[in-house]
ZADRENBA-171198 format. One record per residue (C-alpha): residue number from 1; x, y, z. Coordinates in steps of 0.02 Angstrom, whole numbers, plus 50000, padded with zeros to 5 digits. Layout:
ZADRENBA-171198
> NUM|X|Y|Z .
...
end
This chain:
ZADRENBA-171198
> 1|49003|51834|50203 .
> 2|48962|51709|50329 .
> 3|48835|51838|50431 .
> 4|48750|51870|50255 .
> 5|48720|51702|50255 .
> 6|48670|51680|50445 .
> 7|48535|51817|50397 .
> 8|48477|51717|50234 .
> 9|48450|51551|50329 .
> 10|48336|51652|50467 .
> 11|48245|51726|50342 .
> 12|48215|51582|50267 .
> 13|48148|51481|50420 .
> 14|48036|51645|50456 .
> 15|47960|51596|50287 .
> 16|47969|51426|50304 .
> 17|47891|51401|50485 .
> 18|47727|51498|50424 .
> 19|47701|51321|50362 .
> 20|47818|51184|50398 .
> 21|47876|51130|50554 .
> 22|48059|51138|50523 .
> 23|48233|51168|50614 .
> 24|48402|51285|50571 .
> 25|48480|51121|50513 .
> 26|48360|51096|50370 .
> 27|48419|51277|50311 .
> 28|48557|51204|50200 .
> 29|48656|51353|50104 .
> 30|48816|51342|49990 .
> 31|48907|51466|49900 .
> 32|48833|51454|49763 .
> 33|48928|51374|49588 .
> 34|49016|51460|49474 .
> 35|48965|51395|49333 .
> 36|48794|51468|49392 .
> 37|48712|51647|49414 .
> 38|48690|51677|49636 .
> 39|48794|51707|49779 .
> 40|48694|51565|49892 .
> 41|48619|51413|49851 .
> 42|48478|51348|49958 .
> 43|48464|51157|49931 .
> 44|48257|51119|49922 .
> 45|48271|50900|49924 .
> 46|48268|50900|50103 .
> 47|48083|51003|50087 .
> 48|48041|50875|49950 .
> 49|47944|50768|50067 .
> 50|47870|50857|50197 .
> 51|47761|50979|50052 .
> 52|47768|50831|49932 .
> 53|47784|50972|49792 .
> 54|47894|50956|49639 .
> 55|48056|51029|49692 .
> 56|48080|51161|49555 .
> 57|47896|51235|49586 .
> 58|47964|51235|49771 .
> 59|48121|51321|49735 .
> 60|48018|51453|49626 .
> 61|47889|51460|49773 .
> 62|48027|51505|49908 .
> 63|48125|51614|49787 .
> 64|47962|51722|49758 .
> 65|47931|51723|49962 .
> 66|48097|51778|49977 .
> 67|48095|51938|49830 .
> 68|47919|51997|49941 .
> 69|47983|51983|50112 .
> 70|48170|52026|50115 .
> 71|48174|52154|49967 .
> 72|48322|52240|50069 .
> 73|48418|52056|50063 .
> 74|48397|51956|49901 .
> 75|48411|52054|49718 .
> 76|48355|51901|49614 .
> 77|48358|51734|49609 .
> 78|48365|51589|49495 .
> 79|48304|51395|49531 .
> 80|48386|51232|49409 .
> 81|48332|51065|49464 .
> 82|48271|51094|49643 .
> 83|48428|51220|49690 .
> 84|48404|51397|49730 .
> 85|48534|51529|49678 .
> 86|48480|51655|49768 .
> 87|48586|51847|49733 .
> 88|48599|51959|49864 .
> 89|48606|52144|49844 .
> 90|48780|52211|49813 .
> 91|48718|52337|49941 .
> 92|48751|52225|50074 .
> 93|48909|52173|50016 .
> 94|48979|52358|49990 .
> 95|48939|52391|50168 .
> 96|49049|52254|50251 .
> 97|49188|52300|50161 .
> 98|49167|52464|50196 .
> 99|49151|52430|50370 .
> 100|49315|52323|50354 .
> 101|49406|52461|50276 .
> 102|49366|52594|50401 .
> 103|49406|52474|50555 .
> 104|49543|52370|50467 .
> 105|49485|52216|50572 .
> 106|49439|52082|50463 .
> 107|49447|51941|50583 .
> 108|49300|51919|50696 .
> 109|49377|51840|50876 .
> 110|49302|51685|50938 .
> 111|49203|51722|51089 .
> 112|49276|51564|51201 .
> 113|49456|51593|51157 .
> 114|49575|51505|51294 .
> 115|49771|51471|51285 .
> 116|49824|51357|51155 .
> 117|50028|51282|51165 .
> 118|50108|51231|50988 .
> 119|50231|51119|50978 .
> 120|50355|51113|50833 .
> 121|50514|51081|50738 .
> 122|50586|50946|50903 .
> 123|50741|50909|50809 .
> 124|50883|50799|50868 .
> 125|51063|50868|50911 .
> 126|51155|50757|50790 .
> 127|51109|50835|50636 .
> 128|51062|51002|50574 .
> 129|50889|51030|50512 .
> 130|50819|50974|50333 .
> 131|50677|51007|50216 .
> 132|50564|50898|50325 .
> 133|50608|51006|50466 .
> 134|50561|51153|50364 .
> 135|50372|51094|50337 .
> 136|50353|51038|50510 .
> 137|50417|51234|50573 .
> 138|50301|51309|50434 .
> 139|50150|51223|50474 .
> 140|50177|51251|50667 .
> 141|50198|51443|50656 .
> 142|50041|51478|50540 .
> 143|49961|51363|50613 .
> 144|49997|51458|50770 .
> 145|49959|51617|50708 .
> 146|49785|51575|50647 .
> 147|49753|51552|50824 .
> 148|49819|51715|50866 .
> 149|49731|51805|50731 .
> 150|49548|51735|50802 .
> 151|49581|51779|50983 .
> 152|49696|51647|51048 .
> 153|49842|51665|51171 .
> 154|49966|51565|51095 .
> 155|50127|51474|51165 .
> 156|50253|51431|51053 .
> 157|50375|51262|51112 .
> 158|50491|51116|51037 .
> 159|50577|50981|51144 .
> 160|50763|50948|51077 .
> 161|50812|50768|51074 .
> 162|50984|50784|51127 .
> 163|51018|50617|51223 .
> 164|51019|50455|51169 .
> 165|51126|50329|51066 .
> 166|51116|50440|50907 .
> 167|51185|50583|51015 .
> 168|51334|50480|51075 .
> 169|51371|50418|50891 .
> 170|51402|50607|50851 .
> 171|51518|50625|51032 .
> 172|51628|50442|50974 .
> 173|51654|50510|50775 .
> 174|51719|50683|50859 .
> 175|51809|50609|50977 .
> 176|51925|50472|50861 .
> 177|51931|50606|50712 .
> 178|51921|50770|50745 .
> 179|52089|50796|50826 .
> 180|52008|50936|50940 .
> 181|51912|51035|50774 .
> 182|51799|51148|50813 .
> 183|51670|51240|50704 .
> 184|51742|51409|50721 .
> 185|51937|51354|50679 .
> 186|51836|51245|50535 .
> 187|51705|51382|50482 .
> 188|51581|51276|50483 .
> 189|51410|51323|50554 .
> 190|51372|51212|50719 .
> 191|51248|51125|50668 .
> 192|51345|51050|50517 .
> 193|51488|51023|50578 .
> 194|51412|50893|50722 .
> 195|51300|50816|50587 .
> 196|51460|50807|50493 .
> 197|51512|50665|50629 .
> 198|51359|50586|50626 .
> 199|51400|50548|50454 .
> 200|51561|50494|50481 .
> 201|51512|50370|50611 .
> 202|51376|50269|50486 .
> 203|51519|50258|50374 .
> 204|51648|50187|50499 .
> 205|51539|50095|50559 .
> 206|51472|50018|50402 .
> 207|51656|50007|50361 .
> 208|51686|49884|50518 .
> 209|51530|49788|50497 .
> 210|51576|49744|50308 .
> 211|51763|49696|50375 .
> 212|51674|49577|50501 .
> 213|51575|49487|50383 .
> 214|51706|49482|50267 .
> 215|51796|49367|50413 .
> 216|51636|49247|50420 .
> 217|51549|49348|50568 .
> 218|51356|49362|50539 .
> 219|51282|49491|50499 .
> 220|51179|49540|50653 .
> 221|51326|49502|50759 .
> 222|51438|49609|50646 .
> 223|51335|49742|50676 .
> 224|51294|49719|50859 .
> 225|51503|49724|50881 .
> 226|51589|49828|50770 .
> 227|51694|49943|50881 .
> 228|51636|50090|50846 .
> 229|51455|50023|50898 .
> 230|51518|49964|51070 .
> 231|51616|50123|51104 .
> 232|51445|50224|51067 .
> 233|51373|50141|51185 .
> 234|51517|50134|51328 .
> 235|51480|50340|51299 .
> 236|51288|50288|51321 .
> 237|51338|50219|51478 .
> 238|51439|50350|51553 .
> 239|51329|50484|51518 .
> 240|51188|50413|51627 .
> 241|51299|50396|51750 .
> 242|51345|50574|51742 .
> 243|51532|50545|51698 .
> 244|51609|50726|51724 .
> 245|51709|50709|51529 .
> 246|51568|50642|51436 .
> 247|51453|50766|51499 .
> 248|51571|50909|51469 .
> 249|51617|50841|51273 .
> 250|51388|50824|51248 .
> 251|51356|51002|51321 .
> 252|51475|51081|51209 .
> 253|51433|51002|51046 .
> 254|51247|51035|51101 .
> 255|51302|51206|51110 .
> 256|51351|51203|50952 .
> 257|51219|51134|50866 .
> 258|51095|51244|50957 .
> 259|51183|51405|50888 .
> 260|51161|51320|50712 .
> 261|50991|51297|50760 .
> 262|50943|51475|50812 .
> 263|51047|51526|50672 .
> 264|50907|51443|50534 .
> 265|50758|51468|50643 .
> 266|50814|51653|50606 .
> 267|50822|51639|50436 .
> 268|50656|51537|50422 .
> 269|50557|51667|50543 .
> 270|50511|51564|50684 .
> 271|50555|51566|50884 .
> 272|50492|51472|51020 .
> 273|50427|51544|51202 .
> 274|50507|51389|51280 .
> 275|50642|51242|51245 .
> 276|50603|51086|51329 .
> 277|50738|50946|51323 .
> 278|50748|50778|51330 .
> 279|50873|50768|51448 .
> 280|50753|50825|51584 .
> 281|50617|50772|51508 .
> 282|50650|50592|51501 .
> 283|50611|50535|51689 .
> 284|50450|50658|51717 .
> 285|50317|50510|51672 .
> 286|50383|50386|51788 .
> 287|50302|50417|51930 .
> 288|50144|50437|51849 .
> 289|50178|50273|51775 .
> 290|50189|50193|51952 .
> 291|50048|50298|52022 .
> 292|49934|50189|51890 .
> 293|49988|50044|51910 .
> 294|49932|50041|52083 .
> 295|49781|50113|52044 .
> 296|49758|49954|51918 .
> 297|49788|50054|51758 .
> 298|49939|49978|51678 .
> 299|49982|49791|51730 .
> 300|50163|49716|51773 .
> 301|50239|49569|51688 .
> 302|50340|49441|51773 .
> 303|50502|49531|51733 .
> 304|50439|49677|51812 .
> 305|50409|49790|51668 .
> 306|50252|49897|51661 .
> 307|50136|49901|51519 .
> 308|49973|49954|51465 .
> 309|49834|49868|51378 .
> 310|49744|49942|51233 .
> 311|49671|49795|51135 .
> 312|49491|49865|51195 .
> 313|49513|50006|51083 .
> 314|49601|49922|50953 .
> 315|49769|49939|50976 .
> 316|49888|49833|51065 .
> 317|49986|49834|51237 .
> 318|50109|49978|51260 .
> 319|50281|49950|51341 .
> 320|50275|50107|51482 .
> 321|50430|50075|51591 .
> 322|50572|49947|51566 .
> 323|50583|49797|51675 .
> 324|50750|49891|51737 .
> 325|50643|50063|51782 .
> 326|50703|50146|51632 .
> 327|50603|50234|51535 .
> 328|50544|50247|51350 .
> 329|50475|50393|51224 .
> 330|50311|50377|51293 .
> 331|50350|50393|51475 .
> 332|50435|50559|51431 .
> 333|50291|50610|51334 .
> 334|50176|50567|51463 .
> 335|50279|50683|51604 .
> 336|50309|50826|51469 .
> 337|50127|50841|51436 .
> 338|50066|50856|51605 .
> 339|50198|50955|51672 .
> 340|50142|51082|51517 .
> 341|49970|51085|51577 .
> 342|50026|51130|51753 .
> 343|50166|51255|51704 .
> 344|50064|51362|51565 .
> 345|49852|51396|51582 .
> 346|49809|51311|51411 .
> 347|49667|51228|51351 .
> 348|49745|51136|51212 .
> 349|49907|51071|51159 .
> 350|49954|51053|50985 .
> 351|50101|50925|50913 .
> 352|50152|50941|50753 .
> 353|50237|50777|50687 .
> 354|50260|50697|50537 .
> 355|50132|50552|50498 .
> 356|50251|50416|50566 .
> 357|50204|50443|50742 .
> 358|50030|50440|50703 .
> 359|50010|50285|50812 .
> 360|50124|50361|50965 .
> 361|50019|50480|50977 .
> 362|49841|50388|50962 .
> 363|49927|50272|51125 .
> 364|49981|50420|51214 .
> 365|49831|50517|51193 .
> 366|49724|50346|51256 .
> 367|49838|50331|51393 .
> 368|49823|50520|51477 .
> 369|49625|50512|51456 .
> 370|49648|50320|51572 .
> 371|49755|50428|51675 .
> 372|49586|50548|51699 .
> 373|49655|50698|51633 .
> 374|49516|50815|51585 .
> 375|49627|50915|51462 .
> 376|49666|50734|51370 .
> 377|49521|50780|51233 .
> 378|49606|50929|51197 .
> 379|49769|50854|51123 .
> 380|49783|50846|50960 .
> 381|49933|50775|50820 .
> 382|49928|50902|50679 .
> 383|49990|50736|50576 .
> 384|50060|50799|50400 .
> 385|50130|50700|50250 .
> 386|50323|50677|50228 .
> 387|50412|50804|50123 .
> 388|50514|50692|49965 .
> 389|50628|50765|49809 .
> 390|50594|50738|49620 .
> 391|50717|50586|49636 .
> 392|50657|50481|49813 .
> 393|50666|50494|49999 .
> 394|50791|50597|50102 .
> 395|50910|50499|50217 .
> 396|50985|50585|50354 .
> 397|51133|50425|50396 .
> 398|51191|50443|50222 .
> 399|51205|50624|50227 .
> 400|51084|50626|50066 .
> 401|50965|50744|50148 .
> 402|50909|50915|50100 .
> 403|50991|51038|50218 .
> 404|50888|51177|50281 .
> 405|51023|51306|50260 .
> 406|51077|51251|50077 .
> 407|50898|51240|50025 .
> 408|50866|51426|50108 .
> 409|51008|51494|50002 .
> 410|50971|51402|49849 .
> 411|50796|51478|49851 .
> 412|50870|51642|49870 .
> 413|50999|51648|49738 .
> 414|50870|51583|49620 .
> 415|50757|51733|49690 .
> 416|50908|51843|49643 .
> 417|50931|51763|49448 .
> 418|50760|51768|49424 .
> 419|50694|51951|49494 .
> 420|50832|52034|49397 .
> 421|50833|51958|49247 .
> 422|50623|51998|49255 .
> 423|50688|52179|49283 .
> 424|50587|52172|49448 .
> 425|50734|52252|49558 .
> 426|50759|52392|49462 .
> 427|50796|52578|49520 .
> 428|50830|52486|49708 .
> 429|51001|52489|49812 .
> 430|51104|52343|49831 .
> 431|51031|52314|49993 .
> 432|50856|52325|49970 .
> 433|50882|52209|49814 .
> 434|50949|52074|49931 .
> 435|50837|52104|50047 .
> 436|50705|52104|49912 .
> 437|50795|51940|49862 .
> 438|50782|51868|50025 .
> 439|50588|51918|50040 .
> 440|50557|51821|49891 .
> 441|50649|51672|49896 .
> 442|50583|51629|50080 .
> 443|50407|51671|50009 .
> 444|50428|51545|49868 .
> 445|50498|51411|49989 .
> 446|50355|51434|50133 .
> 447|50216|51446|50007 .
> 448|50244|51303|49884 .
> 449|50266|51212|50057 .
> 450|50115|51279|50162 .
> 451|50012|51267|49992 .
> 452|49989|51090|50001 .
> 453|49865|51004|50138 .
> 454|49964|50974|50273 .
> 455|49901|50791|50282 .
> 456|49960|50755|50095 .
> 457|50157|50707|50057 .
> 458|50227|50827|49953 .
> 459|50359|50826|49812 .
> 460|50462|50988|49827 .
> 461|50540|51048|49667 .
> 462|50603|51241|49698 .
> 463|50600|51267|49513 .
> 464|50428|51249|49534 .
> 465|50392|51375|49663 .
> 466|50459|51532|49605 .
> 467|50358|51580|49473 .
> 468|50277|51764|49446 .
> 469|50125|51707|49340 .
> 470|50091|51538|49411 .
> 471|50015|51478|49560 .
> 472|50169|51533|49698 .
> 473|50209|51649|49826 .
> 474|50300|51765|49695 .
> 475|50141|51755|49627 .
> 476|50050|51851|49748 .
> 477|50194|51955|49822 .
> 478|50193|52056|49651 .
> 479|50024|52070|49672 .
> 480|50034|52170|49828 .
> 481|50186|52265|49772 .
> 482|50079|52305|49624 .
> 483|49932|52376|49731 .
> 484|50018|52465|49843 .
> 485|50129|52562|49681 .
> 486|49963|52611|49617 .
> 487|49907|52664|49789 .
> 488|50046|52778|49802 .
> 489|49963|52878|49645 .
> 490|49771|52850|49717 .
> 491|49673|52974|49855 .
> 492|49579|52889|49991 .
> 493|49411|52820|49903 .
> 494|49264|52928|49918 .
> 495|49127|52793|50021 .
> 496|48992|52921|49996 .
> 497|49009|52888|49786 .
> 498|49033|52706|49770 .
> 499|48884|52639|49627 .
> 500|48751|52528|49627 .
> 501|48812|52420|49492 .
> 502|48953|52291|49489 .
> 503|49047|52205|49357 .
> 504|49065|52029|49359 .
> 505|49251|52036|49400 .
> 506|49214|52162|49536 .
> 507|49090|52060|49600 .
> 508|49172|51927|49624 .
> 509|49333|51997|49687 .
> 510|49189|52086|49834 .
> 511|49125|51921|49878 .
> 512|49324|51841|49898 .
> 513|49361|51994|50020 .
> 514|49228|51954|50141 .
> 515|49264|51773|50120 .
> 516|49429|51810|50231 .
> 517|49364|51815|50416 .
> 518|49288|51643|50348 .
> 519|49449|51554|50295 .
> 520|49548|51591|50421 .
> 521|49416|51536|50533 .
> 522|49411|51367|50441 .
> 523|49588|51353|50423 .
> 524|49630|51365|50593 .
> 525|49481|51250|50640 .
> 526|49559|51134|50535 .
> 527|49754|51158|50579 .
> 528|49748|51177|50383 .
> 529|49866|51346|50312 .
> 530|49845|51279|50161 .
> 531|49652|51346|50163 .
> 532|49712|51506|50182 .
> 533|49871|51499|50063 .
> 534|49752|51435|49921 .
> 535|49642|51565|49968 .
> 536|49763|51720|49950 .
> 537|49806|51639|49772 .
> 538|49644|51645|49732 .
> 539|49618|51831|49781 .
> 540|49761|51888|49688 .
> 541|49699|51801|49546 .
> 542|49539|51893|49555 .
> 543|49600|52055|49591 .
> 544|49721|52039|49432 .
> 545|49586|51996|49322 .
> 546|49491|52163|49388 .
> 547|49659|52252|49353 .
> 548|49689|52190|49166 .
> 549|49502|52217|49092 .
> 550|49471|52397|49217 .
> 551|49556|52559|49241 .
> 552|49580|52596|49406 .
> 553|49646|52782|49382 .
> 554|49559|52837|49241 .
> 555|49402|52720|49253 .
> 556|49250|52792|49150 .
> 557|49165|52859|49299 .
> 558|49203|52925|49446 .
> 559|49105|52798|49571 .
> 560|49217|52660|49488 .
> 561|49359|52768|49508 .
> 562|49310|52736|49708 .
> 563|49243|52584|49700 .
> 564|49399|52497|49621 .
> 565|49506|52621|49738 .
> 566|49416|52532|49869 .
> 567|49437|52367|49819 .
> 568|49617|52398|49795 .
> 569|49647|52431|49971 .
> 570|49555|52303|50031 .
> 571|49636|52190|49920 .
> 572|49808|52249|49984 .
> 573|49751|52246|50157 .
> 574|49689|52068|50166 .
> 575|49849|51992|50042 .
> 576|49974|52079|50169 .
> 577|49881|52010|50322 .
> 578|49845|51853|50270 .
> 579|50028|51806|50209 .
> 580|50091|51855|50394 .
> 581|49990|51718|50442 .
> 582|50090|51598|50343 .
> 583|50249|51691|50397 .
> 584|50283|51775|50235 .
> 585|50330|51941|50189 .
> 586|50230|52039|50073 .
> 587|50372|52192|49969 .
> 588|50307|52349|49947 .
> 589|50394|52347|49802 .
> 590|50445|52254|49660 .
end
């Protein structure tokens, strides 16, 4: 669609220049309405001046200039209050998708396409992941494989938090309860069964700091000494030094959580080229820290801690390194980023992280461009909305969260109630219905998830999402599994016999093919899946309104016969392709 357009707008300032000094930019066409008659709308206001003519008789003027010189390009047109609708010929539009069909590329590559690195799901070892984890993975994968689908080489990375006081709080709950448990003699996946402590500590310790106060302690210094507190951070302590049995208790219940880990990411359909971790991660900034300072970047305060100053572009100053040489989140960040740009050839580095960190990442951004990294334009924080339930905010000390795993299998046994009691499984095995099963319910989950405009917060209700007639992954799964049963009965469409004439519903369902290469071009532009996952709704929603008023296999002639042939392959092509790009499966059958 887009080069259709491309070859409008020159046309247009052929005509134009013959008497007006004017520039591409002043070419300004839309997809036109649909409310109105046209395929592109050419605004005429911005001619207004310049002829000084009324813009309707303008419109009118052009439209006729157009008919005359590009009879091969424009059918008709149409002008209402200085906009003009302009239709193409259905010609044009018949031969790009059968050039699409023939090639089955539908993606144009972009020309300058350099490594990109993607950065997703970073979750800490105390816990196992949630929903919000789940929307973070989602949007990093399609988002990387938008970029893969225009050209890109893509790398695929998360860095696991798995030091810190959180970690120890995990290490002290095992420790005092667990009388030596371990997931396997428990059966409880690894993950869990660490973020099981974690629990456990908030309540002990909430326990303790209650029993304090209740002996006239204050508050804050309740807190600051309950027991359990102190002994968290005694662990703290000993793990920076490297004491040999605090180090061997961390890297085993890492291990275990990191099984869990790969365990879900398997189930969700996403991997990673590379792990970083925080645990080497943390001291890599430092001496780039140091190097600016004494090249008069960041300043030193009197207790010998190293900041940097960022009221000149409206923020404030930034703690860098502690006044003990420690360092903080940023430091780390700082050292993982540049060792990134030496260790992999990218151009650009994506992070995707809930809106939170929005202002981390503004500082850290400012600070590598002081720094005089060239790459520092090219960061960017795909920032996206948090993920809440029907009843309030998920909270991860209180063990109120939604956990990835439950929600995973929730969405698949409802895929399972739902799909049989719809008769939708019938005449299959017991393992391709749970595989169907699984197909679905995933689909559900990622697109009611990837759906939504990354930058919004979203309510997740999975009632919502699997529905066959509404607007849902289900939704357009059966509409694939429904193309390719009829395909099964269908020859290849005859390209030589395809007719002159289109229906509305065909039309329109033409134009929304060639509108692919388009939208995923935009939606990876704009680190957006939701263009494209609103866009595949809308294409199965077109094609299904084609399919309910037409015959496909006993249409009343035989060019429709192959023209609707056609557009069911396309259709089937472009639904199938396009939900791989949001990492879900499209059945064959259903």
């Amino acid at each position: 669609m887009n080069d259709l357009k491309y070859t409008l707008a020159q046309t247009l300032l052929h005509l134009l220049n013959k008497r007006l000094n004017i520039n591409i930019k002043q070419i300004d066409l839309q997809p036109t309405r649909k409310d109105f008659e046209g395929d592109l709308t050419f605004t005429v206001f911005p001619l207004v001046k310049i002829t000084g003519k009324n813009p309707e008789i303008l419109g009118r003027e052009l439209g006729e200039m157009l008919m005359e010189s590009a009879p091969d390009l424009v059918e008709k047109f149409n002008v209402i209050k200085g906009f003009l609708n302009i239709c193409l010929k259905k010609e044009l539009y018949l031969k790009k998708l059968t050039e699409h069909y023939r090639s089955g590329q539908w993606i144009t590559p972009v020309s300058d396409a350099g490594a990109i690195m993607v950065e997703y799901s970073s979750p800490n070892t105390n816990k196992p992941l949630h929903l919000g984890h789940i929307r973070n993975c989602l949007l990093g994968w399609s988002v990387s494989k938008l970029y893969e689908a225009i050209g890109h080489k893509v790398y695929r990375v998360q860095i696991i938090n798995d030091r810190g006081i959180h970690i120890c709080k995990s290490m002290v709950a095992w420790k005092k309860f667990a009388n030596g448990a371990t997931p396997q003699f428990k059966g409880v996946k690894g993950d869990h069964f660490v973020g099981d402590y974690y629990v456990l500590f908030e309540k002990e310790y909430k326990r303790q700091v209650q029993q304090l106060m209740a002996r006239g302690v204050k508050e804050e210094d309740a807190k600051e000494n309950a027991p359990i507190m102190l002994e968290a951070r005694e662990m703290l302590r000993l793990w920076e030094q490297g004491d040999p049995d605090t180090m061997a208790l961390w890297k085993q219940m890492n291990e275990w959580v990191y099984e869990g880990f790969d365990q879900t990411y398997q189930k969700l359909g996403v991997s990673f080229d590379k792990n970083y971790y925080e645990s080497d991660t943390y001291r890599l900034g430092k001496d780039v820290i140091l190097k600016g300072l004494h090249e008069g970047i960041f300043f030193q305060k009197e207790d010998g801690s190293i900041w940097v100053d960022l009221t000149s572009e409206g923020l404030d100053q930034k703690l860098l390194l502690r006044h003990d040489g420690t360092s903080v989140y940023i430091t780390q960040d700082i050292g993982t980023a540049i060792a990134r740009f030496e260790e992999f050839p990218i151009h650009k580095l994506i992070y995707t992280v809930a809106n939170e960190q929005d202002y981390h990442f503004k500082v850290l951004f400012l600070i590598l461009k002081k720094l005089g990294f060239p790459w520092a334009d090219q960061l960017y924080h795909l920032s996206y909305g948090m993920v809440e339930l029907p009843h309030g905010r998920m909270k991860s000390r209180e063990g109120t969260v939604v956990d990835a795993d439950d929600l995973i299998d929730e969405m698949i046994k409802t895929s399972a109630d739902l799909t049989s009691s719809l008769g939708k499984a019938e005449g299959l095995s017991d393992e391709e219905k749970l595989e169907l099963y699984h197909i679905i319910g995933l689909g559900a989950l990622k697109y009611f998830i990837l759906k939504v405009d990354p930058k919004k917060k979203m309510i997740f209700n999975p009632e919502e999402s699997i529905d066959f007639n509404g607007h849902t992954g289900p939704f357009i799964q059966y509409t694939h599994a429904r193309i390719n049963s009829l395909l099964q009965k269908a020859s290849t469409p005859d390209l030589k016999a395809l007719p002159k004439e289109l229906y509305a519903e065909e039309s329109q369902l033409l134009k929304t093919l060639l509108d692919y290469n388009d939208t995923v071009h935009r939606a990876a532009a704009e680190y957006n899946p939701s263009e494209l996952a609103n866009y595949l709704f809308e294409l199965a929603r077109n094609y299904n309104a084609m399919y309910q008023k037409y015959s496909i296999l006993t249409a009343e002639s035989h060019e429709k016969k192959q023209l609707r042939i056609l557009l069911s392959h396309c259709t089937k092509q472009v639904l199938y392709d396009g939900l791989h790009l949001l990492g879900i499966s499209a059945p064959g059958r259903m």
